[in-house]
C-alpha positions as CSV (number, residue, x, y, z in Angstrom):
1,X,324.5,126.9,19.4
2,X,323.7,124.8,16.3
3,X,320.7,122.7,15.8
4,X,320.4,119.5,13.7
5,X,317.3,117.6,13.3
6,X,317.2,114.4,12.5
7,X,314.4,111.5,11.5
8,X,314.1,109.6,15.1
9,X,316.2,109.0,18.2
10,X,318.3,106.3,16.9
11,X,319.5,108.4,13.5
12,X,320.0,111.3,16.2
13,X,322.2,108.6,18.6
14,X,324.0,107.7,15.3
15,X,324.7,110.9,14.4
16,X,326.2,112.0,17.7
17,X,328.4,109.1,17.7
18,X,329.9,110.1,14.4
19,X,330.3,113.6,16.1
20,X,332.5,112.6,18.7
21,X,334.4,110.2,17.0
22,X,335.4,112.8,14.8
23,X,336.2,115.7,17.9
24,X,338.3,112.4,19.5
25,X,340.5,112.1,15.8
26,X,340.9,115.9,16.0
27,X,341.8,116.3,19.5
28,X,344.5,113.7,19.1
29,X,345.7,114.9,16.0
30,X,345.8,118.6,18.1
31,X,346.5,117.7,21.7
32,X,347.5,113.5,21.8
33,X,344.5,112.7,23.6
34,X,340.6,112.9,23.9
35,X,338.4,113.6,26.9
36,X,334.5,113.3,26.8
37,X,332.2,113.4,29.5
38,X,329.1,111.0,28.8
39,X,325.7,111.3,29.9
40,X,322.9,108.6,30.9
41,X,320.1,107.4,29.1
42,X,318.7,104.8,26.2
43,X,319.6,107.2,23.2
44,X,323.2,107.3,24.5
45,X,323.4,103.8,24.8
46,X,322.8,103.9,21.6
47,X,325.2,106.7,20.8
48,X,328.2,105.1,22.5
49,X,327.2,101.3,21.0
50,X,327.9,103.3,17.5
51,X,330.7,105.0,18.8
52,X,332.5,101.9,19.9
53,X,332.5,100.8,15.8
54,X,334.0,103.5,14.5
55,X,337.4,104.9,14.0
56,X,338.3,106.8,17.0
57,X,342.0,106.8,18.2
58,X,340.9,104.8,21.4
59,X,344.5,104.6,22.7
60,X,344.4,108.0,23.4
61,X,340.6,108.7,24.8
62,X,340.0,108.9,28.2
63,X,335.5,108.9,29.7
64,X,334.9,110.7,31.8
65,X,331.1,110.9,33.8
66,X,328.7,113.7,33.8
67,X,326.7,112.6,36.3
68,X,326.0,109.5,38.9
69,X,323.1,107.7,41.1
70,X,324.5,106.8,44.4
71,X,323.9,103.3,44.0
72,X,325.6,100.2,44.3
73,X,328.5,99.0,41.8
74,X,327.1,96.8,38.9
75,X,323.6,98.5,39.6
76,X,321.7,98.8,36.9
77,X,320.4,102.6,38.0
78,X,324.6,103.0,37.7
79,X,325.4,104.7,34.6
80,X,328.6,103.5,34.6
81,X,327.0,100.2,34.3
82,X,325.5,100.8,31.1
83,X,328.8,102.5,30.0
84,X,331.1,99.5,30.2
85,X,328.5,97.6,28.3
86,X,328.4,99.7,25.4
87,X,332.4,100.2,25.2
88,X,334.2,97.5,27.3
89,X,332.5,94.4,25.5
90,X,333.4,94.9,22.0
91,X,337.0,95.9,23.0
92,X,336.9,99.8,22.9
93,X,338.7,100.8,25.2
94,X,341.2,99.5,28.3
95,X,339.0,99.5,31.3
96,X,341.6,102.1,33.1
97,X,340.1,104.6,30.2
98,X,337.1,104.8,31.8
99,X,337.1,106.8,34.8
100,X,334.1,106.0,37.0
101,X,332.9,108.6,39.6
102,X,333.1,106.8,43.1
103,X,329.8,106.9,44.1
104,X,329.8,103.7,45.9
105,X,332.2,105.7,48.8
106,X,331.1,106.2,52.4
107,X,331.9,109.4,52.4
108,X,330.4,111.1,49.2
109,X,332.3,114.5,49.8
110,X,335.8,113.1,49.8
111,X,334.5,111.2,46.9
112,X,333.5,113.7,44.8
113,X,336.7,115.7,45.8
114,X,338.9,112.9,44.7
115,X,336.9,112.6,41.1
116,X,337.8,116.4,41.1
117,X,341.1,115.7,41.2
118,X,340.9,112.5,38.8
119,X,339.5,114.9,36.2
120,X,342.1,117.5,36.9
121,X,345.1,115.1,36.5
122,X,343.4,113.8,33.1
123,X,342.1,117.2,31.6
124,X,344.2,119.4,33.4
125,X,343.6,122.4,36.0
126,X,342.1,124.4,35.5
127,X,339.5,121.6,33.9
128,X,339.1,121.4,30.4
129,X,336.9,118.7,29.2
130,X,337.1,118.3,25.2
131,X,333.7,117.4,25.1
132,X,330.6,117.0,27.0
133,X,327.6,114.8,25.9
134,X,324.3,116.3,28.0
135,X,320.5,115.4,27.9
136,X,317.5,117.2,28.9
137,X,315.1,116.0,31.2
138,X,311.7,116.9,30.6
139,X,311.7,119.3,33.7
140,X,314.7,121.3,32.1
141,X,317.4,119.6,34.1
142,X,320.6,118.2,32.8
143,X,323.4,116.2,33.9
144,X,322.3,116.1,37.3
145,X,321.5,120.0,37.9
146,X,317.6,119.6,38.9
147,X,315.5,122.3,39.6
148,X,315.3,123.7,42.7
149,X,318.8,121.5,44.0
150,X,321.1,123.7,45.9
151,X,323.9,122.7,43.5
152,X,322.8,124.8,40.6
153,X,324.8,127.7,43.0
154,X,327.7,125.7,43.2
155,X,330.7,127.8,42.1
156,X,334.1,127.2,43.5
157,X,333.9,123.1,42.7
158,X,334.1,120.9,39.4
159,X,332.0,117.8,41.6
160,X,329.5,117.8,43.8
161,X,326.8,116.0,45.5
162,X,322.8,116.6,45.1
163,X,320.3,116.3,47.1
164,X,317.7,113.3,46.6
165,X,316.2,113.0,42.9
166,X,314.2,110.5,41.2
167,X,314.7,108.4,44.5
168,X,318.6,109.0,44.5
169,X,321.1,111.2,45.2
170,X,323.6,111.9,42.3
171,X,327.3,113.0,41.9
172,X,327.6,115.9,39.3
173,X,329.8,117.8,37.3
174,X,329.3,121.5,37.8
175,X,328.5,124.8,35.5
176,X,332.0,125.6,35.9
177,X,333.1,122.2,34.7
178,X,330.4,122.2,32.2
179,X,331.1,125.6,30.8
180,X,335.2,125.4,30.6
181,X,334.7,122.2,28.1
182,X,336.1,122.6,23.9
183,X,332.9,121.5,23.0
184,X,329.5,120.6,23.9
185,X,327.3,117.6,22.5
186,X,323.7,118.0,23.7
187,X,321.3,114.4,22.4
188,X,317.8,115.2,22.8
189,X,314.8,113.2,21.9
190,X,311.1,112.4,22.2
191,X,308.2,114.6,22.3
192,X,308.2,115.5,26.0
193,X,310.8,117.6,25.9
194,X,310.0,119.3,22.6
195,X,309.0,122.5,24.9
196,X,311.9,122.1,27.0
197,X,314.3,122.0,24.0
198,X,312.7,125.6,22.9
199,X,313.3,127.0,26.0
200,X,317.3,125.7,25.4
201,X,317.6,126.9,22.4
202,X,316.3,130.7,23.8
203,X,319.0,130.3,26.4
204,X,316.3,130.6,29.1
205,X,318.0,130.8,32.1
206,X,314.7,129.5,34.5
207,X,315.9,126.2,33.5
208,X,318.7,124.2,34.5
209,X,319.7,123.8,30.6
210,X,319.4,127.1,30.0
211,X,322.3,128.1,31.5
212,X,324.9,126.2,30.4
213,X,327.0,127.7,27.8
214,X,325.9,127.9,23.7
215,X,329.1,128.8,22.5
216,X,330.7,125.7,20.8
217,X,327.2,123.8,21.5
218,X,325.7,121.9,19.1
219,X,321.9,120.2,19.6
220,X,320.9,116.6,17.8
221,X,317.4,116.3,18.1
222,X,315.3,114.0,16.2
223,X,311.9,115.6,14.8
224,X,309.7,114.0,17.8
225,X,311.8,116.4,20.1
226,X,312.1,119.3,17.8
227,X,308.5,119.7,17.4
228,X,308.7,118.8,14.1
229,X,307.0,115.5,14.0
C-alpha cells in the first residue's frame, strides 16, 4: 500500500479522479473495457464531478456500487442518487453504464443475488473489479462492513445485506469481492479519521479496513486526515 498526502479534501478528490481516469485509459487499452466500484460520500462527489471532465474512454467503462442504503429510488440517502448527478448530467456516461444495486426490491436477498450476477456478467466470474474506490468511516468501517455486522464473515458471496446502520440497512460488496479487484483506490479525509487511517496503514485487522487487501492499494489522504495538519 502506497500513501499520498495531499493539501485538503478537494486536491485529494482531484487527485483520485485523475487516478482512475488513468486505470480506465489503461484498462481499455489492456482489456476493452473499465470496471470501478464507487463509494459514497462528499469527497467522492467531488472525485467523480472531476472525473466526469477528463479523458476517460467512457464508451467502454461500466460503475459499478460498493455499497447501498435501503432507501427509496431518487432518495437523497441513495448513493446512486448522488452518482447520476455527478456523471449523467454532464454527459458522461449512457445511463445503462451505470449499474445501480436494487435496493429498492421487496425481497433484498434475491436482490443482492441478482447484483451478484449483474457484476459477474460485467466483470466476469470469478469477479474481478478493475478498481475499487473505498472510504473510512471514522469507526474503521468501509464500504458498508461495520463493526460488529455479521457480514464481515461473509465468505462464499460477492453481495450481501447488513444489518441496520446509521438508521439503514445497506447492500454490500464483500471481502472476497473487495479483495479479487486489479486495483484499489482508498479517498480519505478530515481529521476524525486521522487515527483510523494509522491503524489502515498498519493493516490492523480489529478494523473493518484493516482487512481488506494492501497489495495494489493506494491511500489519498489530504494532511487533515493524515495527521499532518
Amino acid at each position: 500500500m502506497t500513501l499520498e498526502v495531499l493539501d485538503d479534501a478537494d486536491s485529494a478528490a482531484r487527485r483520485a479522479a485523475e487516478a482512475i481516469a488513468g486505470e480506465a485509459r489503461a484498462a481499455v487499452k489492456a482489456r476493452g473495457r473499465f470496471t470501478v466500484a464507487v463509494s459514497g460520500g462528499r469527497t467522492p462527489w467531488v472525485m467523480l464531478h472531476a472525473l466526469s471532465s477528463l479523458d476517460v474512454p467512457w464508451e467502454s467503462v461500466h460503475v459499478l456500487q460498493v455499497d447501498e442504503r435501503v432507501a427509496p429510488e431518487g432518495h437523497e440517502d441513495r448513493n446512486l442518487t448522488h452518482l447520476r448527478e455527478c456523471l449523467l448530467a454532464p454527459g458522461a456516461l449512457d445511463p445503462k453504464q451505470i449499474h445501480a444495486m436494487p435496493v429498492d426490491s421487496p425481497d433484498l436477498d434475491e436482490a443482492a443475488a441478482r447484483y451478484a450476477q449483474t457484476l459477474a456478467e460485467v466483470a466476469g466470474s470469478p469477479l474481478v473489479i478493475d478498481l475499487v474506490h473505498l472510504g473510512l468511516g471514522a469507526d474503521g468501517h468501509t464500504a458498508s462492513l461495520v463493526p460488529g455486522d455479521p457480514v464481515l464473515d461473509v465468505a462464499d458471496r460477492d453481495v450481501a445485506l447488513t444489518a441496520e446502520y446509521q438508521g439503514r440497512r445497506r447492500m454490500t460488496l464483500t471481502y472476497p469481492a473487495i479483495n479479487r479487484a486489479r486495483r484499489v483506490l482508498w479517498l480519505v479525509t478530515g481529521e476524525d479519521k486521522a487515527a483510523m487511517l494509522a491503524r489502515l496503514l498498519r493493516a490492523d485487522p480489529a478494523i473493518p479496513a484493516g482487512r481488506v487487501r494492501q497489495d495494489d492499494a493506494v491511500v489519498l489522504a489530504d494532511r487533515a486526515a493524515s495527521g499532518q495538519a
